[in-house]
N, C-alpha and C positions, 0 to 999 in steps of 0.2 A: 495754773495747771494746763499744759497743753494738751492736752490726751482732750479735755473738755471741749478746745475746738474744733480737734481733726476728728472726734467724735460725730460733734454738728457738723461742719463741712461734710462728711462722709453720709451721715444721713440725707442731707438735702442734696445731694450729688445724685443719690439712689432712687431718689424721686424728680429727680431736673421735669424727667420728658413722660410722665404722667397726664395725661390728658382728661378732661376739658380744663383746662387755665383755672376754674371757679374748684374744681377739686380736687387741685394741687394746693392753690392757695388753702385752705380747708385745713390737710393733711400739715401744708408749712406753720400754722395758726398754732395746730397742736402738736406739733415738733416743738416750734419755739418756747411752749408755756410747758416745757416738762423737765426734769431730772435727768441727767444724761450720763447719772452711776449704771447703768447697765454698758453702754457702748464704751467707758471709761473703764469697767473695770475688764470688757474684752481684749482692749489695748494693752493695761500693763499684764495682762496673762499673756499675750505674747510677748512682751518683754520681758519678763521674769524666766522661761520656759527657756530650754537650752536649742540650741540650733538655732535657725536664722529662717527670715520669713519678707518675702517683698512687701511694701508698702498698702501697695492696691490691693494685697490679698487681707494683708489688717484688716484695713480701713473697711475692705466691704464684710467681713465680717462681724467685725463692731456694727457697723449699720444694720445689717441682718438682725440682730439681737435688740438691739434700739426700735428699730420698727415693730418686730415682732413685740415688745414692751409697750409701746407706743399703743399700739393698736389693740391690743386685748385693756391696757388701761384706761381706755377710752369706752372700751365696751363694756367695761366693768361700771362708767360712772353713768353712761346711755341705759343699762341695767336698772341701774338703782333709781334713776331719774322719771324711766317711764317716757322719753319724747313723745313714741307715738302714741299714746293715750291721750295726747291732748289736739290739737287744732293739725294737726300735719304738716309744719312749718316746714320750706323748703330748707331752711339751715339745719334743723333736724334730719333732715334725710341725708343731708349730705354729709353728716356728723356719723348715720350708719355707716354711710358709702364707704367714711372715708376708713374708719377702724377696718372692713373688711380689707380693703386694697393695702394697707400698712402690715397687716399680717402675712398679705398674700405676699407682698415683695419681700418682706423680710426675710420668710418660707424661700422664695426665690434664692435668694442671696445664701443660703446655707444648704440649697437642697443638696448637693454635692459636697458636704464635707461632712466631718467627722461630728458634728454637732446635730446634725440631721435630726438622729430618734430624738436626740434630748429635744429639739424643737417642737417637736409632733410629740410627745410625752408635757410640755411645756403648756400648751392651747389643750389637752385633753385633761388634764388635770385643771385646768383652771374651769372649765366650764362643770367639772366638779363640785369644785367649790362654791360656784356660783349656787348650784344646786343645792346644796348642803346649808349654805348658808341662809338661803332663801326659804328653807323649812324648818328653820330655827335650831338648825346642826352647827357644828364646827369644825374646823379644816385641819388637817397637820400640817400641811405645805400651803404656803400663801402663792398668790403671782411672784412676787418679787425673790423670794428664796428660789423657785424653779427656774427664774428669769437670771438672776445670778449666778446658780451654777451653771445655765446655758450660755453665760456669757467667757465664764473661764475654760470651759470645755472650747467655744469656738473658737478663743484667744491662745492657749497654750499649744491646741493641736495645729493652730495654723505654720509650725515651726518643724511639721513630722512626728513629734512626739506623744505623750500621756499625759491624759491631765490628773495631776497628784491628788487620793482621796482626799487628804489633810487638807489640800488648798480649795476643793468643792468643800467639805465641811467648814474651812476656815469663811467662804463668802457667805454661806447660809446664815451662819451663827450674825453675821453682818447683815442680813435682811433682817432676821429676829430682831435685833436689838434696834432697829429702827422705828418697831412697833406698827401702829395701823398708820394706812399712806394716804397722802401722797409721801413720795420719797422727796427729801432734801436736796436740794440744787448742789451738780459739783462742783469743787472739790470739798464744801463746806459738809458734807454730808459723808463725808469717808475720815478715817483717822489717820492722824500725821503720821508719818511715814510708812502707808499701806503699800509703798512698792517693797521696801525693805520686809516686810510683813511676808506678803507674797512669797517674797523669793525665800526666806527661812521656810514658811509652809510648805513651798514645794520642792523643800530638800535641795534646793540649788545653790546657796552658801554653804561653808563648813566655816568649822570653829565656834558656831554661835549656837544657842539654846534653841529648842524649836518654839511657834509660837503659838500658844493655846488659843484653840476657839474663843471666841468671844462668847461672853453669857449674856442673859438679859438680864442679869442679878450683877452685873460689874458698876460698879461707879460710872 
Protein backbone atom coordinates (compact mmCIF):
# COMPACT_ATOMS: atom_id res chain seq x y z
CA UNK A 1 0.00 0.00 0.00
CA UNK A 2 1.56 3.14 -0.78
CA UNK A 3 -0.41 5.79 1.14
CA UNK A 4 1.68 3.57 4.18
CA UNK A 5 4.86 5.19 2.94
CA UNK A 6 4.04 8.70 1.86
CA UNK A 7 2.24 8.54 5.10
CA UNK A 8 5.82 7.81 6.96
CA UNK A 9 7.82 9.91 4.57
CA UNK A 10 5.38 12.74 5.35
CA UNK A 11 5.75 12.35 9.06
CA UNK A 12 9.37 12.18 9.45
CA UNK A 13 9.62 15.08 6.83
CA UNK A 14 7.57 17.17 9.61
CA UNK A 15 9.82 16.54 12.09
CA UNK A 16 13.47 16.61 9.84
CA UNK A 17 14.64 20.06 11.63
CA UNK A 18 13.44 19.45 15.32
CA UNK A 19 15.95 20.06 17.45
CA UNK A 20 18.22 18.76 19.80
CA UNK A 21 19.29 15.67 17.41
CA UNK A 22 18.67 13.09 20.98
CA UNK A 23 14.79 14.38 20.56
CA UNK A 24 14.19 13.96 17.20
CA UNK A 25 15.69 10.67 17.43
CA UNK A 26 13.13 9.92 20.38
CA UNK A 27 10.04 11.24 18.45
CA UNK A 28 11.63 8.98 15.05
CA UNK A 29 11.87 5.75 17.63
CA UNK A 30 8.13 6.17 18.25
CA UNK A 31 7.07 7.29 14.79
CA UNK A 32 8.63 4.11 13.63
CA UNK A 33 7.07 1.49 16.30
CA UNK A 34 3.43 2.80 15.49
CA UNK A 35 0.23 2.12 13.14
CA UNK A 36 0.20 4.59 10.37
CA UNK A 37 -3.96 3.84 9.75
CA UNK A 38 -4.61 7.39 11.04
CA UNK A 39 -2.23 9.33 8.30
CA UNK A 40 -3.34 6.33 5.73
CA UNK A 41 -6.66 6.73 6.19
CA UNK A 42 -6.14 10.96 5.64
CA UNK A 43 -4.68 10.13 2.34
CA UNK A 44 -7.36 8.04 0.72
CA UNK A 45 -9.95 10.74 2.12
CA UNK A 46 -8.41 12.82 -0.18
CA UNK A 47 -8.54 10.66 -2.75
CA UNK A 48 -12.00 9.46 -2.53
CA UNK A 49 -13.25 13.34 -2.05
CA UNK A 50 -14.30 15.04 -5.48
CA UNK A 51 -12.03 18.03 -6.56
CA UNK A 52 -8.26 17.96 -6.69
CA UNK A 53 -5.64 18.71 -4.10
CA UNK A 54 -1.61 19.35 -4.39
CA UNK A 55 0.50 16.72 -3.08
CA UNK A 56 2.36 18.67 -0.18
CA UNK A 57 -0.94 19.75 1.03
CA UNK A 58 -1.91 15.78 1.43
CA UNK A 59 0.97 14.88 2.77
CA UNK A 60 1.24 17.48 5.40
CA UNK A 61 -2.05 16.84 6.49
CA UNK A 62 -1.84 13.25 7.00
CA UNK A 63 1.21 14.07 9.13
CA UNK A 64 -0.69 16.43 11.07
CA UNK A 65 -3.03 13.73 12.14
CA UNK A 66 -0.21 11.09 12.46
CA UNK A 67 1.43 13.20 14.88
CA UNK A 68 -1.25 14.57 16.63
CA UNK A 69 -2.09 10.29 17.06
CA UNK A 70 1.33 9.74 17.68
CA UNK A 71 1.71 11.88 20.51
CA UNK A 72 -1.36 11.82 22.71
CA UNK A 73 -0.65 7.64 22.09
CA UNK A 74 2.27 7.84 23.58
CA UNK A 75 0.84 9.92 26.39
CA UNK A 76 -1.71 7.62 26.98
CA UNK A 77 0.99 4.66 27.61
CA UNK A 78 3.47 7.46 29.82
CA UNK A 79 -0.05 7.68 31.64
CA UNK A 80 -0.70 4.25 32.45
CA UNK A 81 3.00 3.54 32.99
CA UNK A 82 3.70 6.08 35.70
CA UNK A 83 7.68 7.07 34.32
CA UNK A 84 8.04 9.81 36.74
CA UNK A 85 7.13 7.94 39.82
CA UNK A 86 10.11 6.05 39.60
CA UNK A 87 13.99 7.06 39.35
CA UNK A 88 13.65 10.09 36.74
CA UNK A 89 15.23 8.41 33.93
CA UNK A 90 16.60 10.85 31.34
CA UNK A 91 14.77 8.51 28.49
CA UNK A 92 11.61 9.09 30.44
CA UNK A 93 11.83 12.66 30.27
CA UNK A 94 12.36 12.83 26.97
CA UNK A 95 9.55 10.28 26.29
CA UNK A 96 7.34 13.31 27.95
CA UNK A 97 9.17 15.85 25.88
CA UNK A 98 8.72 14.05 23.01
CA UNK A 99 4.63 13.33 23.13
CA UNK A 100 4.18 17.18 23.81
CA UNK A 101 6.21 18.35 20.74
CA UNK A 102 4.44 15.55 18.22
CA UNK A 103 1.03 17.05 19.29
CA UNK A 104 2.30 20.53 19.09
CA UNK A 105 3.38 20.06 15.35
CA UNK A 106 0.85 18.16 14.49
CA UNK A 107 -1.64 21.17 15.93
CA UNK A 108 0.90 22.98 13.77
CA UNK A 109 0.27 21.43 10.48
CA UNK A 110 -3.78 21.66 10.68
CA UNK A 111 -4.06 24.86 12.49
CA UNK A 112 -5.24 26.50 9.37
CA UNK A 113 -7.61 24.18 7.83
CA UNK A 114 -10.73 22.88 8.09
CA UNK A 115 -9.79 20.10 10.55
CA UNK A 116 -8.71 22.65 13.13
CA UNK A 117 -11.79 22.37 15.90
CA UNK A 118 -11.96 18.58 15.11
CA UNK A 119 -8.09 18.56 16.29
CA UNK A 120 -8.61 20.81 19.42
CA UNK A 121 -11.98 18.67 20.17
CA UNK A 122 -9.53 15.38 19.49
CA UNK A 123 -6.64 16.24 22.50
CA UNK A 124 -9.78 17.63 24.80
CA UNK A 125 -11.80 14.65 24.60
CA UNK A 126 -8.92 12.40 25.15
CA UNK A 127 -7.78 13.80 28.32
CA UNK A 128 -11.31 13.05 29.17
CA UNK A 129 -11.16 9.83 28.91
CA UNK A 130 -7.99 9.58 30.48
CA UNK A 131 -9.89 10.99 33.30
CA UNK A 132 -12.85 8.88 33.27
CA UNK A 133 -11.01 6.02 32.85
CA UNK A 134 -8.77 6.51 35.70
CA UNK A 135 -11.72 6.69 38.12
CA UNK A 136 -13.02 3.55 37.02
CA UNK A 137 -15.60 5.25 34.41
CA UNK A 138 -16.08 4.59 30.82
CA UNK A 139 -15.63 6.51 27.58
CA UNK A 140 -18.00 6.79 24.44
CA UNK A 141 -15.31 8.01 22.05
CA UNK A 142 -11.80 6.28 22.37
CA UNK A 143 -8.44 8.19 20.88
CA UNK A 144 -8.63 6.30 17.91
CA UNK A 145 -12.33 6.88 16.78
CA UNK A 146 -11.78 11.00 17.34
CA UNK A 147 -8.38 10.41 15.60
CA UNK A 148 -10.12 8.83 12.71
CA UNK A 149 -12.72 11.07 11.92
CA UNK A 150 -9.99 13.82 12.39
CA UNK A 151 -8.25 12.18 9.80
CA UNK A 152 -11.05 11.98 7.10
CA UNK A 153 -12.20 15.41 7.93
CA UNK A 154 -8.39 16.62 7.17
CA UNK A 155 -8.07 14.34 3.99
CA UNK A 156 -11.44 15.04 2.18
CA UNK A 157 -11.51 18.85 2.91
CA UNK A 158 -8.02 19.16 1.78
CA UNK A 159 -9.87 19.03 -1.92
CA UNK A 160 -12.41 22.23 -1.10
CA UNK A 161 -15.08 20.31 -0.19
CA UNK A 162 -17.32 18.37 2.86
CA UNK A 163 -16.53 15.61 4.68
CA UNK A 164 -19.58 13.14 4.10
CA UNK A 165 -21.37 12.05 7.76
CA UNK A 166 -21.61 8.42 6.43
CA UNK A 167 -17.92 8.40 5.76
CA UNK A 168 -16.90 10.02 9.50
CA UNK A 169 -19.40 7.42 10.69
CA UNK A 170 -18.10 4.81 8.22
CA UNK A 171 -14.20 5.27 10.03
CA UNK A 172 -15.57 5.28 13.53
CA UNK A 173 -17.38 2.13 13.21
CA UNK A 174 -13.52 1.08 11.85
CA UNK A 175 -11.91 2.15 15.22
CA UNK A 176 -14.72 0.30 17.27
CA UNK A 177 -14.25 -2.70 15.65
CA UNK A 178 -10.59 -2.76 16.22
CA UNK A 179 -11.30 -2.95 19.98
CA UNK A 180 -8.63 -2.00 22.84
CA UNK A 181 -5.10 -0.70 21.09
CA UNK A 182 -2.56 -0.49 20.00
CA UNK A 183 -3.91 -0.28 16.36
CA UNK A 184 -2.65 -2.87 13.63
CA UNK A 185 0.17 -1.90 11.41
CA UNK A 186 -1.00 -0.82 7.74
CA UNK A 187 -2.42 -2.00 5.51
CA UNK A 188 -3.00 -5.28 7.50
CA UNK A 189 -5.25 -3.42 9.76
CA UNK A 190 -7.74 -1.81 7.40
CA UNK A 191 -10.13 -4.10 5.10
CA UNK A 192 -9.80 -4.99 1.47
CA UNK A 193 -10.83 -2.60 -0.56
CA UNK A 194 -11.35 0.40 1.94
CA UNK A 195 -10.76 2.88 -0.87
CA UNK A 196 -13.66 1.51 -2.85
CA UNK A 197 -15.53 1.51 0.67
CA UNK A 198 -14.75 5.19 1.08
CA UNK A 199 -15.71 6.36 -1.92
CA UNK A 200 -19.35 4.44 -1.91
CA UNK A 201 -19.67 6.08 1.86
CA UNK A 202 -19.09 9.31 0.68
CA UNK A 203 -21.64 9.29 -2.10
CA UNK A 204 -18.84 9.62 -4.76
CA UNK A 205 -19.76 6.41 -7.01
CA UNK A 206 -23.24 5.81 -8.52
CA UNK A 207 -24.76 2.76 -9.38
CA UNK A 208 -23.52 0.89 -6.39
CA UNK A 209 -25.26 0.12 -2.93
CA UNK A 210 -24.18 2.31 -0.21
CA UNK A 211 -21.90 0.77 2.40
CA UNK A 212 -23.03 0.14 6.08
CA UNK A 213 -21.04 0.91 8.92
CA UNK A 214 -19.08 -1.62 10.33
CA UNK A 215 -20.29 -3.27 13.57
CA UNK A 216 -18.41 -4.77 16.19
CA UNK A 217 -20.90 -7.69 16.09
CA UNK A 218 -19.79 -8.43 12.23
CA UNK A 219 -17.69 -11.42 11.57
Amino acid sequence: MDEVAQARIAVTEAIREITPDRLRETMDAHILGTSMIPGVLALLSASVAAGDAEEPVVSNRAAGVQLIYDGLRLTRALVHDEPWTGTGDVEDDLDVLAADVLVARGFQLLSHTEAADKAVETVREFGQEQTELRSGGTTARSLEANVFELAVIAGATATGGETPLSLRQYVVGLARNHGEPPLPPAPEGLPDGIEDAMRRVGGRATGEEPVRTPSATDP
